[in-house]
C-alpha positions, 0 to 999 in steps of 0.5 A: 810587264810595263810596256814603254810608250811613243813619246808623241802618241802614247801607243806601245807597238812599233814596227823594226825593219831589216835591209830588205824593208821587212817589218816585224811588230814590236813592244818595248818593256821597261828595261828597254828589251824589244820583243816581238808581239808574235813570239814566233818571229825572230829579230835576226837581221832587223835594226833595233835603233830604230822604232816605227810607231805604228799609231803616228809619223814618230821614229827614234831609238828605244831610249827616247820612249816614255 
């Protein structure tokens, strides 16, 4: 599976966060899916518009990842 990229950093995880400001560790493959790194968790009530790098200040939708 290839795993896109932070436009800025270059790095594959990111962070989502729901209303409560709980994060939970994300990849994105390249058909743009967001799937948890701990298989475990459940993405039930996080944004996924919006990614959090966790390797630089870079923030945006799925669609801008290289």
């Amino acid at each position: 599976m290839r795993k896109k990229l932070c436009p800025q950093c270059k790095i594959h995880r990111f962070n989502v966060k729901n209303e409560k400001g709980e994060t939970v560790v994300v990849i994105v493959n390249e058909n743009y899916e967001i799937i948890p790194v701990h298989p475990e968790e459940s993405l039930d009530g996080f944004d996924l518009t919006t990614l959090y790098c966790l390797g630089c200040s870079w923030q945006g939708s799925p669609k801008k990842l290289v």
